[in-house]
C-alpha positions as CSV (number, residue, x, y, z in Angstrom):
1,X,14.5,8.8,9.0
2,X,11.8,11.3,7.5
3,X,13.4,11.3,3.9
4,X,11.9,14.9,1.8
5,X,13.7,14.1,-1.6
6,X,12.2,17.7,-3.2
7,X,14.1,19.3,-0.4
8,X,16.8,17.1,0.3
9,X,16.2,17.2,3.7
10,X,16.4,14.4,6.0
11,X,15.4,14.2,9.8
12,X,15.7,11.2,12.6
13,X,12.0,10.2,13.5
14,X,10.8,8.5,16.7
15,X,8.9,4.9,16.1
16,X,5.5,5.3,17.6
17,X,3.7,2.0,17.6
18,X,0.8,1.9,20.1
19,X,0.6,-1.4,21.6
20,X,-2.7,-2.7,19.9
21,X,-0.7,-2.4,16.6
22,X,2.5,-4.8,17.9
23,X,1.4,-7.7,16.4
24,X,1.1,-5.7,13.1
25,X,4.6,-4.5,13.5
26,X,6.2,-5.0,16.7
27,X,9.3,-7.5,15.7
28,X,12.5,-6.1,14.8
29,X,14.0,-8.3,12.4
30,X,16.9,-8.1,9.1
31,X,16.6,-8.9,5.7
32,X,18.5,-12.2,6.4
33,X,15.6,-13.1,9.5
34,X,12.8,-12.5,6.5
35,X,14.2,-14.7,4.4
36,X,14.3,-16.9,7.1
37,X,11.2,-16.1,7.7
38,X,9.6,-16.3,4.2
39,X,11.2,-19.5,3.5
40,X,9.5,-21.2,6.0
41,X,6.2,-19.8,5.0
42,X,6.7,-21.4,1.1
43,X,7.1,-24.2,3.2
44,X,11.0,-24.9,4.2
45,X,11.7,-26.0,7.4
46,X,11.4,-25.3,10.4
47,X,7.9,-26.5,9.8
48,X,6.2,-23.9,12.4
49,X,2.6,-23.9,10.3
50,X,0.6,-27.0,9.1
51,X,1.0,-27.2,5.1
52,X,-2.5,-26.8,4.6
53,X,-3.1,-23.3,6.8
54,X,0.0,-22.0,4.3
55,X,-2.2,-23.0,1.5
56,X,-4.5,-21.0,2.7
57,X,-2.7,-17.9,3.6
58,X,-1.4,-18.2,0.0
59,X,-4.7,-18.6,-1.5
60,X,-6.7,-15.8,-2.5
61,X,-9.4,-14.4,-0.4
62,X,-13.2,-13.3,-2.2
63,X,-14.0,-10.6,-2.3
64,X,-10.7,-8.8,-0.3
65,X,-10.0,-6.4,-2.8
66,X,-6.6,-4.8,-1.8
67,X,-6.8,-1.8,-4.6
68,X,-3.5,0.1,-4.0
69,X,-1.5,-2.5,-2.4
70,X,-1.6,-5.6,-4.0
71,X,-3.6,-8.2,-6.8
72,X,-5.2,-10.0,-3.8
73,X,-5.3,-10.4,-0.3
74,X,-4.2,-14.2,1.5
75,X,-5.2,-14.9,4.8
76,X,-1.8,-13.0,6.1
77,X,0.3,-12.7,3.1
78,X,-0.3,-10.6,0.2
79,X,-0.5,-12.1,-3.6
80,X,1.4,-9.9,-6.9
81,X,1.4,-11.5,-10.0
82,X,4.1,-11.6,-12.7
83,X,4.2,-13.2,-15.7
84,X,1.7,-15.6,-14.9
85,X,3.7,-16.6,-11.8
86,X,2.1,-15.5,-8.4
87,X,4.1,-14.6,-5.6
88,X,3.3,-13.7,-1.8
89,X,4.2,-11.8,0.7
90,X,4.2,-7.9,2.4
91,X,4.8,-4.3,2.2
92,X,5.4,-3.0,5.8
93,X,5.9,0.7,6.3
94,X,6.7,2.4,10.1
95,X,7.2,6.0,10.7
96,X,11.2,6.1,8.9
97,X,11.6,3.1,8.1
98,X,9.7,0.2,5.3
99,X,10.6,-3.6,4.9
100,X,9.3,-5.5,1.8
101,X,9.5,-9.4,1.2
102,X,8.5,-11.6,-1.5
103,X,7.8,-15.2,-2.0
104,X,7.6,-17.8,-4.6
105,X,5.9,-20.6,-3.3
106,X,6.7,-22.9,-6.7
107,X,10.6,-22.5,-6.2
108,X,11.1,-21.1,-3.0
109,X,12.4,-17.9,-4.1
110,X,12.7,-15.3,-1.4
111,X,13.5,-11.9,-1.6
112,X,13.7,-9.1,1.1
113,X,14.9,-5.6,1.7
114,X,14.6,-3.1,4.9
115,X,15.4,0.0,4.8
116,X,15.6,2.9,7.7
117,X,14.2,5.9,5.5
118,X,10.5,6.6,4.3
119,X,11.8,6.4,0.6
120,X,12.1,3.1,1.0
121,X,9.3,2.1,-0.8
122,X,10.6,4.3,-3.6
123,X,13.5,2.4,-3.3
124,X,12.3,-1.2,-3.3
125,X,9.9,0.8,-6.7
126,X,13.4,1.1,-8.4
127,X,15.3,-2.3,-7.3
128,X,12.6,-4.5,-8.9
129,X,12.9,-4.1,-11.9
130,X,16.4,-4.0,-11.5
131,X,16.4,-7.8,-10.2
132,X,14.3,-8.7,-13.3
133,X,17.2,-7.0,-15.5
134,X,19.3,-9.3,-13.3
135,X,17.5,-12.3,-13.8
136,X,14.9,-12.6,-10.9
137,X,11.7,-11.3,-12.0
138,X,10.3,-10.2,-8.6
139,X,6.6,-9.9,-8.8
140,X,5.1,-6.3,-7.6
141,X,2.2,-3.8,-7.6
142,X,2.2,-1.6,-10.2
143,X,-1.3,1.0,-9.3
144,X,-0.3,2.7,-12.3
145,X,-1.4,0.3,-14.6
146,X,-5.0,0.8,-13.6
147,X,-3.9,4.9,-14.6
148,X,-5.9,5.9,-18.7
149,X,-6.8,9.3,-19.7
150,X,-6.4,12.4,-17.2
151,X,-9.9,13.9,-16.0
152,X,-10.8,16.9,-14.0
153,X,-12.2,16.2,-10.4
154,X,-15.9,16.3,-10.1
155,X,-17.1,18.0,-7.2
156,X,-18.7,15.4,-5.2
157,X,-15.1,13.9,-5.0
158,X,-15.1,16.8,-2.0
159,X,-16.1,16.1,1.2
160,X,-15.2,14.0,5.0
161,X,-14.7,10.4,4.4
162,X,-13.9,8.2,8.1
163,X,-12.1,5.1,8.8
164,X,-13.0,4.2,12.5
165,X,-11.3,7.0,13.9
166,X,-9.2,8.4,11.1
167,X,-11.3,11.4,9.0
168,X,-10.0,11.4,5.9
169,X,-10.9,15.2,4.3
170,X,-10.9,15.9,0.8
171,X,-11.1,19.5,-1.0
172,X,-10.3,21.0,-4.4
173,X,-6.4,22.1,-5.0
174,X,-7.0,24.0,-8.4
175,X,-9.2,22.9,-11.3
176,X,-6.8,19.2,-11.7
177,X,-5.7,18.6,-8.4
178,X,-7.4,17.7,-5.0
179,X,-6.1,18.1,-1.7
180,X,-6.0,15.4,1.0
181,X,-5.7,15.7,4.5
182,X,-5.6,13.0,6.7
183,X,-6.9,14.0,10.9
184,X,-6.5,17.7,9.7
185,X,-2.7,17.3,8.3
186,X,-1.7,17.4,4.7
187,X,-1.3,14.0,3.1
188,X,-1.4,14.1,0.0
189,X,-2.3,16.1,-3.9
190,X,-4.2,13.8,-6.1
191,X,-4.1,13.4,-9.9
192,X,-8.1,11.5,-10.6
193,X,-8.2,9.5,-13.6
194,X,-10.4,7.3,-15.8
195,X,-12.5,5.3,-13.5
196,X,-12.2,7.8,-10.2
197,X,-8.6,6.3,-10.1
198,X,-6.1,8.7,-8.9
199,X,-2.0,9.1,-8.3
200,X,-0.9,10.3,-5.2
201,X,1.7,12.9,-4.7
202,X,2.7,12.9,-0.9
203,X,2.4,16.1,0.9
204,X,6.0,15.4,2.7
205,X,8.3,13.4,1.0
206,X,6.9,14.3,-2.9
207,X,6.8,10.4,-3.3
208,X,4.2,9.4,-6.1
209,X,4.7,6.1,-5.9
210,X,0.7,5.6,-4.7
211,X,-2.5,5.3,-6.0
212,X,-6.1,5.2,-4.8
213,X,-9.8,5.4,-5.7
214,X,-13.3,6.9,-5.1
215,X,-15.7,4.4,-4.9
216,X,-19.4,5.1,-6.2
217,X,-22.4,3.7,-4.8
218,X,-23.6,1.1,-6.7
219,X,-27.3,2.1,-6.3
220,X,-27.6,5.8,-6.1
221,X,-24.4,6.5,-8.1
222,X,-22.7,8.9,-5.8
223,X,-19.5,8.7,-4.7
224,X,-19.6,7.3,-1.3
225,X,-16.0,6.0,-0.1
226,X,-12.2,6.5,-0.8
227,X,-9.8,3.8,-0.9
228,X,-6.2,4.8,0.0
229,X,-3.4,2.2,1.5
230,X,-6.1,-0.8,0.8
231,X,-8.4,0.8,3.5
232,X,-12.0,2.0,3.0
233,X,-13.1,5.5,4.5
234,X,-17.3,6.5,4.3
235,X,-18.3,9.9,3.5
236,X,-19.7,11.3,6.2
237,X,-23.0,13.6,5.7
238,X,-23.3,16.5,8.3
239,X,-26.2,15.9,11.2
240,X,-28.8,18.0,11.1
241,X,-29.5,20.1,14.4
């Protein structure tokens, strides 16, 4: 389900996974099959993967910044840190529907929640730090920590940024705000920050659960990419005819 929580609307939404992306999110599983699932990848039987390839899919990865998403990328698994503690796993989201899972390696601690709405990541937001209340400090993302002092948007924050196919178009809203549309729909109104940080207020649901960046190049000094969902998009300069 489509959830808008500003309107209090909700509508039924078709899945549309193309068939490249199956591997990515293709298996229809519960909450009880990922913790299944997550057990055996802190290393419970059924022993499916050698020891030492989870190792690695636990182990950080150089230089594979996730900004948005997570505190580092494994090969396959996600790493959040808490309290010195570092756990692994995944935030999946589908059109309607969003499944989170978390690992501690050290203990074997898994937690997991699916949910059938698009505020479910809003949801799974809210019951974290109700499970630390409760006693089980589930690590998580929190993008707004990397959030300081409110700035207006410079202007070169404006312009086409692409992702293989996906254009990425970014324009001023008012004087604070900048709008984002993503293939020529509205995405998203962003709040920049210290640092070319900025919160995310999504064009459909009103979620602001998000955050991104503009990325400057580290030569010239102009800003040359957005980050958004842990994904890179390039400016793109017009071709001269």
């Amino acid at each position: 389900h489509a959830v808008n929580a500003a309107l209090k609307r909700v509508v039924p939404v078709r899945q549309s996974l193309a068939l490249v992306d199956a591997p990515a999110g293709a298996l229809a599983a519960s909450a009880t099959d990922l913790v299944t699932f997550g057990r055996m990848l802190a290393g419970a039987p059924p022993t499916l993967v050698d020891p030492d390839d989870l190792d690695l899919m636990r182990a950080p990865v150089r230089h594979a910044e996730p900004f948005g998403m997570a505190d580092g990328w494994g090969l396959g698994l996600a790493l959040y840190e808490r309290d010195g503690a570092v756990w692994v796993g995944h935030d999946g989201t589908a059109d309607g529907t969003s499944c989170h899972l978390r690992i501690n390696p050290d203990d074997g601690t898994v937690v997991a929640l699916t949910t059938n709405g698009s505020s479910g990541f809003a949801l799974w937001r809210d019951l974290v730090p109700e499970l630390a209340e409760a006693g089980l400090p589930v690590a998580d993302y929190d993008g707004f920590r990397a959030l300081r002092r409110r700035i207006p948007p410079p202007p070169e924050c404006a312009g086409r940024f692409r992702n293989g196919d996906t254009e990425y178009k970014v324009r001023p809203a008012d004087c604070e705000e900048l709008e984002l549309t993503v293939d020529g729909e509205p995405f998203a109104d962003l709040s920049l920050f210290d640092g070319l940080v900025f919160a995310m207020r999504d064009s459909d649901t009103g979620d602001t659960s998000q955050t991104g960046r503009f990325l400057r190049d580290p030569q010239r000094g102009s800003i040359e990419w957005i980050q958004i969902g842990g994904r890179l998009a390039r400016r793109q300069v017009p071709e001269m005819v």
